[in-house]
C-alpha positions in Angstrom: 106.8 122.2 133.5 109.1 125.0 132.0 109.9 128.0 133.9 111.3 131.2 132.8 112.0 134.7 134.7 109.2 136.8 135.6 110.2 139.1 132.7 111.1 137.4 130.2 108.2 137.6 128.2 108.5 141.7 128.2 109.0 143.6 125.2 112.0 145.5 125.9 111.7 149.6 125.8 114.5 149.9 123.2 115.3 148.7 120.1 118.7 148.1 120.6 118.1 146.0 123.4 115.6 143.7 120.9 119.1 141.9 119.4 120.9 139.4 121.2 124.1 139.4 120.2 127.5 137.0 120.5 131.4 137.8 120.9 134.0 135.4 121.4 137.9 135.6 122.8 139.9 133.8 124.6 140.5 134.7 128.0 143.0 133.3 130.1 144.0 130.8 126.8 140.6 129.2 127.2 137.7 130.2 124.7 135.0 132.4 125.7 131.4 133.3 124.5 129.7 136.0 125.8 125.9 136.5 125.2 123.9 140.0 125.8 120.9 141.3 124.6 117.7 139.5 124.6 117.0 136.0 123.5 113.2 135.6 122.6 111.5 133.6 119.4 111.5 136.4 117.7 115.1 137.9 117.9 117.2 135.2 118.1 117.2 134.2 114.1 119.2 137.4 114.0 122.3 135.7 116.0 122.0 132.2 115.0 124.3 132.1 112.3 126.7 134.2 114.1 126.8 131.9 117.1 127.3 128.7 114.8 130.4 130.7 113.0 132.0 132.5 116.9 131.6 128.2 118.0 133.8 126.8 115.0 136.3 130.0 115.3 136.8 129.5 119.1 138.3 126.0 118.1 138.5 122.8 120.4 141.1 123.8 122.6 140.7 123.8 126.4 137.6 124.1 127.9 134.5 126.4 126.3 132.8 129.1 129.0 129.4 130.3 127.8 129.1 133.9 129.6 125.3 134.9 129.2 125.5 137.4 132.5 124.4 139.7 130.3 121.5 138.3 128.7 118.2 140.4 129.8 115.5 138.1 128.7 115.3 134.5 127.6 112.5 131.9 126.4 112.6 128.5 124.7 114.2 129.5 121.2 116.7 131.0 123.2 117.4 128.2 125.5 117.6 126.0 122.5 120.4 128.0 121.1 122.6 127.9 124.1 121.8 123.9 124.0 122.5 123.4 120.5 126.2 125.4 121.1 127.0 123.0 123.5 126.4 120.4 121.7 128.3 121.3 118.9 131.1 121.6 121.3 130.5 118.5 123.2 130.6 116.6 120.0 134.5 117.4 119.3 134.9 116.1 123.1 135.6 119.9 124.1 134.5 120.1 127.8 131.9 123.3 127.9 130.6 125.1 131.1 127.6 127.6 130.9 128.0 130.5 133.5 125.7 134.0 134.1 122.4 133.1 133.9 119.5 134.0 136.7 117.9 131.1 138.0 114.6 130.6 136.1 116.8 131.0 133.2 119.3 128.5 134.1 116.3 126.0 134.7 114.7 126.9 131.5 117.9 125.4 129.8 118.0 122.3 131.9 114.6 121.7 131.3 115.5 122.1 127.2 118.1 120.4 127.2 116.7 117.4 129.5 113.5 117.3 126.8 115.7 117.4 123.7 118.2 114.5 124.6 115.7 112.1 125.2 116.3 109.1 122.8 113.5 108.8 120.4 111.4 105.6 120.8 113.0 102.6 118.6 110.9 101.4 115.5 108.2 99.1 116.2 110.1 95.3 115.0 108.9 94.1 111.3 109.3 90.7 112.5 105.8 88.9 112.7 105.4 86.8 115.5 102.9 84.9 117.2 102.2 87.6 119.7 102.0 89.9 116.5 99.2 87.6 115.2 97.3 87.6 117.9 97.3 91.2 118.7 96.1 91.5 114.6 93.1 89.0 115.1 92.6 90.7 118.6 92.0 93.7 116.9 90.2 92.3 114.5 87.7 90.7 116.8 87.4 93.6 118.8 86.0 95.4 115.7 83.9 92.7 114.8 82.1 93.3 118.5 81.6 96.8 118.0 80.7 97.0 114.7 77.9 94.3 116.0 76.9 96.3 118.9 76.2 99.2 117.0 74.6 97.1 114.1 72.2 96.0 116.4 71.7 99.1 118.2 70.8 100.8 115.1 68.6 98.1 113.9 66.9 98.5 117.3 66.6 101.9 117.1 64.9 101.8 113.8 62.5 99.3 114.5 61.5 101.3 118.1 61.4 104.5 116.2 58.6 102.9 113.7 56.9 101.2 116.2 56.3 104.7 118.3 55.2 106.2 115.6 52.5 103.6 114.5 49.3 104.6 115.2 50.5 108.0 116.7 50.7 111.4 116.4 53.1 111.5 114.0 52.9 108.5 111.9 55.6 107.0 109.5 56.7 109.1 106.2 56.2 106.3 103.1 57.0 109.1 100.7 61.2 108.7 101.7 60.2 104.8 101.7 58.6 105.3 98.2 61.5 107.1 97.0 64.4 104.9 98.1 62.5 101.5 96.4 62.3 103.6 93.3 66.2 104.1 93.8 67.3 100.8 95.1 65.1 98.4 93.5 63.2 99.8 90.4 66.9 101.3 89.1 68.5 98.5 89.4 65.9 95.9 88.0 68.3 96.0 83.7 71.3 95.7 85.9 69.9 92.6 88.0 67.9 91.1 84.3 71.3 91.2 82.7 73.6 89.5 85.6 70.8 86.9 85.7 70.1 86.4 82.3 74.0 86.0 81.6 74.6 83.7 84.7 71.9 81.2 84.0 72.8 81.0 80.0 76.5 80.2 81.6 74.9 77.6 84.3 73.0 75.7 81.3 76.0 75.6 78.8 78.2 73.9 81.2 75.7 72.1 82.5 74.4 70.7 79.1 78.1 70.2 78.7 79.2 68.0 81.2 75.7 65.7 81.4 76.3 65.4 77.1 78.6 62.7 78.2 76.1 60.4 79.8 73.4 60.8 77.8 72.0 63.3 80.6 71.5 66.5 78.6 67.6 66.8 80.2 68.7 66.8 83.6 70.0 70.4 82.6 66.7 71.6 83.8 67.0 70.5 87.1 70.6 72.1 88.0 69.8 75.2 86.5 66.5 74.9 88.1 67.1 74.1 91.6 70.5 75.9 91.8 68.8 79.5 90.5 65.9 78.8 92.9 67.8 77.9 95.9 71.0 79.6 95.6 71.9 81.6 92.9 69.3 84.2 92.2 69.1 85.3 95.8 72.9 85.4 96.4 74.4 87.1 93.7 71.1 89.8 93.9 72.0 90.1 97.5 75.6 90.8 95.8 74.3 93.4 93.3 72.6 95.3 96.0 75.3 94.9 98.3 78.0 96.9 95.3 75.2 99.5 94.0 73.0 100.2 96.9 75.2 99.3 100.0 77.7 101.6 98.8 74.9 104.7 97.8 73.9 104.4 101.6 77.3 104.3 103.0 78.5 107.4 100.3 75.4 109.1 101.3 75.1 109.0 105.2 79.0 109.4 105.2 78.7 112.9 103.1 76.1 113.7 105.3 78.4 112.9 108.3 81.2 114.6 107.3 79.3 118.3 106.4 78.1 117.4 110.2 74.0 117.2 108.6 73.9 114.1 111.3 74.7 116.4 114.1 72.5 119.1 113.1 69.1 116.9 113.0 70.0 115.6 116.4 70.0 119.8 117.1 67.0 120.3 115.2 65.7 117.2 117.4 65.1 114.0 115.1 66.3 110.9 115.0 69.3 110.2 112.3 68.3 106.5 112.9 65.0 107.3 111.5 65.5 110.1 109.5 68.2 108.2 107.3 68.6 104.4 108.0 64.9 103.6 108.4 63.7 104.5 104.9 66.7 103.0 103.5 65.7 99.5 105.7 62.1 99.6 104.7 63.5 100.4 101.0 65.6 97.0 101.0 63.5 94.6 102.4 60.5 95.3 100.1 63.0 95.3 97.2 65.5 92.7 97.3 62.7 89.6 97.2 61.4 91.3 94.2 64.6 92.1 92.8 65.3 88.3 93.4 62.1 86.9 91.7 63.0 89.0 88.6 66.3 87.6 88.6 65.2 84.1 89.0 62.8 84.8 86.0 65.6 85.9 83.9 68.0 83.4 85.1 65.8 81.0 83.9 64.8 82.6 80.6 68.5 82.5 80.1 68.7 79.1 80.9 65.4 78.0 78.9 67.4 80.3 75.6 71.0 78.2 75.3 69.0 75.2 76.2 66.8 75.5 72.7 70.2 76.8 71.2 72.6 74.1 72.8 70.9 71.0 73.4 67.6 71.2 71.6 65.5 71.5 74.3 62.2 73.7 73.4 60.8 75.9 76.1 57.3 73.4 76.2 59.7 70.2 77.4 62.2 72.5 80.0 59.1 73.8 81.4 57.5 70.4 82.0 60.9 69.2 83.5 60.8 72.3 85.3 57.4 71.3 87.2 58.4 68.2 87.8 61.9 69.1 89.5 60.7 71.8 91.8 58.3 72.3 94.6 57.3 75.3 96.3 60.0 74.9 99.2 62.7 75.1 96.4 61.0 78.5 95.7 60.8 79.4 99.3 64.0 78.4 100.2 65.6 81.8 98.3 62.5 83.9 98.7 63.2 83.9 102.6 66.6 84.8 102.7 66.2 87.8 100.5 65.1 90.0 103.7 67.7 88.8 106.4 70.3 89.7 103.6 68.9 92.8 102.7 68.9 93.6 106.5 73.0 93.0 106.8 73.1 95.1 103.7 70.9 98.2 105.0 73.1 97.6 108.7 76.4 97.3 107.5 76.4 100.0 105.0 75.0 102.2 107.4 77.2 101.2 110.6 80.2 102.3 107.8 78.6 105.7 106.9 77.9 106.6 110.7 82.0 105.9 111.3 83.0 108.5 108.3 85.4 110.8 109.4 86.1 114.4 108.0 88.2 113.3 104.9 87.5 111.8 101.3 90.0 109.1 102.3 87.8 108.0 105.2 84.9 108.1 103.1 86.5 106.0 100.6 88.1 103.5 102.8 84.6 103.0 104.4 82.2 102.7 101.5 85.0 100.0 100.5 84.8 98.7 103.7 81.0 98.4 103.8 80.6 97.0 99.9 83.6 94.1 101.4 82.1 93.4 104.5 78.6 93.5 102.9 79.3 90.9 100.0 81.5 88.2 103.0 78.1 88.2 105.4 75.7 87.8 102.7 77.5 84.9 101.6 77.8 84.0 105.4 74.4 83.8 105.7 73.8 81.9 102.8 75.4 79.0 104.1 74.6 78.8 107.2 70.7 78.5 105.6 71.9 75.8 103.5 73.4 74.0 106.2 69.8 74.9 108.3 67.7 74.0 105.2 69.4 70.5 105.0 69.1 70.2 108.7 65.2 70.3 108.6 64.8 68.6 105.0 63.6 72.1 103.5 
């Protein structure tokens, strides 16, 4: 704690008295500065260069007396002049004594002079080490388990929030439901036709390619069938939705969380759980099966086009191999995963909004953030029902 004279704060009475001022001599043969006036923030700016030009002319010869007897008032500035002097006089090994001040003045310069000569903290060590490595996947883990918790706490609160208003007084709005499948799935249905379209064509062509050498060019049908089916369509639609709607929802709710909207419907009373993420939820999980049965459509069409084109196969024939390759659990097997993943898409990308700070950086780094960690736990989760489909013979 800093402590000054009683006073010291004062405006004094005259102007005169407002400007510290500085003279130096030598008395006795040793050099001598003598301080008057008052020494406050906003006076002492007036003296400073004179006091750095009265230390160099006093030269380094015998020992340096700072007389501020006659200085009336003092704060930190001023302190932090008389510190800075002797300095520059302790740095050309000239001994220095500081004489004439009242007591809370006198500890008002200790004080600065104690806080100012403390050695600033050394760099933190570029080397990486093994206790560097684990503090970094610490840290990462630690984020993982709170970005969980509050994934699940939000899904929680969306799903309690819909069933309390089921069959209540104030049942659930479909209109902001209605409006985000229109955005989220209906939108994106050329975007989704396209990717699909292209990615089976590809699938088929190297397909047809590699089987050409063992007289296998049929069997096309049953990679491209299967694979699309399975794996494909659902994953890289999960992807799609993950890059166009995962990022709307995290750019949305993280505006919305930044001009402090989020705080003002918890003022106005409602739930931003169910106000924003629920509709958005709802929105996902009606449209990302659909959006994954129009891409297996067109990921077969594609596949059905280059295999007329490329290996001479006419629609009739790939659709009879077709029949026979597939069952309705190879259908199924896609068709279920499309809600868990559009679940972790609706979560994550709002978990990212909801931790947008007051900035366009954070709300870049986050949407980044969601879209990345989005796209890693869809594909996640696509394995881990492969592995769980193999396990039961599904």
């Amino acid at each position: 704690m800093t402590l000054v004279q009683d006073d010291e704060f004062a405006q004094p009475r005259a102007s005169s008295e407002a400007l510290p001022t500085v003279e130096a001599d030598r008395a006795g043969g040793d050099p001598v500065l003598r301080l008057a006036g008052v020494w406050l923030t906003a006076t002492v700016g007036s003296v400073d260069a004179d006091l750095s030009k009265a230390v160099k002319a006093t030269g380094d010869a015998g020992t340096l007396k700072i007389d501020a007897s006659a200085v009336s008032h003092l704060d930190t500035a001023g302190a932090w002049l008389i510190v800075r002097t002797m300095r520059i006089a302790q740095a050309r090994n000239q001994p220095v004594r500081l004489a004439g001040l009242k007591q809370g003045a006198q500890t008002l310069v200790d004080e600065v002079a104690e806080s100012t000569a403390r050695p600033e903290p050394p760099p933190p060590s570029e080397r990486v080490g093994l206790a560097t490595i684990l503090a970094t996947i610490g840290h990462y883990v630690w984020d993982l388990r709170r970005d969980a918790t509050m994934g699940l706490h939000m899904l929680g609160a969306a799903v309690r929030g819909s069933q309390m208003k089921s069959g209540h007084r104030n049942p659930m709005a479909w209109a902001p439901v209605v409006n985000q499948i229109d955005r989220m799935g209906v939108r994106a249905i050329p975007i989704i036709v396209l990717m699909s379209t292209i990615i089976g064509a590809i699938i088929a062509q190297q397909g047809a390619f590699q089987l050409r050498y063992f007289g296998a060019e049929i069997f096309v049908v049953d990679l491209v069938a299967i694979l699309v089916l399975r794996e494909i369509g659902v994953l890289l639609t999960a992807i799609m939705i993950a890059g166009r709607s995962g990022s709307a929802i995290t750019a949305e709710i993280g505006s919305m969380k930044m001009r402090e909207e989020v705080d003002a419907l918890t003022v106005i009373g409602l739930n931003p759980i169910g106000v924003l993420v629920f509709p958005r939820l709802v929105a996902l999980v009606i449209g990302l099966p659909l959006l994954t049965l129009i891409a297996n459509f067109s990921a077969l069409a594609g596949a059905m086009f280059v295999a007329q084109a490329y290996s001479g196969i006419n629609p009739e024939a790939f659709i009879m191999r077709m029949r026979d390759a597939i069952d309705m659990s190879t259908f199924l097997a896609g068709i279920i995963k499309a809600p868990f993943m559009a679940i972790i898409i609706g979560i994550i990308a709002s978990v990212e909004g909801m931790k947008v700070g007051g900035s366009a950086e954070s709300l870049g780094a986050r949407v980044t953030a969601s879209v990345v960690k989005a796209i890693f736990v869809v594909i996640v989760v696509d394995g881990l029902f492969a592995i769980f489909f193999a396990a039961v013979d599904f």
